[in-house]
C-alpha positions, 0 to 999 in steps of 0.5 A, a space after each residue: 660871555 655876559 653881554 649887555 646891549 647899551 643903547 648909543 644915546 645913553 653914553 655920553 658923547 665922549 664916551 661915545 667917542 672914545 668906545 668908538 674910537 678904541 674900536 676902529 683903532 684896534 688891531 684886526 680892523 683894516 678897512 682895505 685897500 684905500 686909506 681912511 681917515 680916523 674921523 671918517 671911521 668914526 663917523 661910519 661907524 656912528 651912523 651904524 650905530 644910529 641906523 641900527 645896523 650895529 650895537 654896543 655891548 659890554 661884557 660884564 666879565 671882561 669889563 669891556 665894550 665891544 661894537 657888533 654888527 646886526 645885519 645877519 650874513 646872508 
């Protein structure tokens, strides 16, 4: 994998919108029991990305964005 870090501020907001969006619209990424709207998904998700707790990188092979978490398990 040929991952590049892109900062969130760098994009546009639609485009940050949409690499967000994409994101917690994919298969795989059920959020539990409860319910959650799409707007509050992306809006956590943001605030991830802000604090520093999460990072887009984009695979230079594939083509593709992928947001990815920086907190280490424990």
């Amino acid at each position: 994998m040929t991952g590049v870090k892109i900062s969130y501020d760098q994009l546009s907001s639609e485009a940050l919108n949409g690499v967000i969006e994409e994101f917690v619209t994919r298969d795989g990424t059920d959020y539990g029991e409860k319910e959650i709207s799409l707007e509050t998904k992306i809006f956590q998700v943001l605030d991830q990305l802000k604090s520093g707790k999460a990072v887009i990188v984009f695979d230079q092979e594939s083509q593709t964005c992928n947001i990815v978490s920086t907190i280490k398990p424990l």
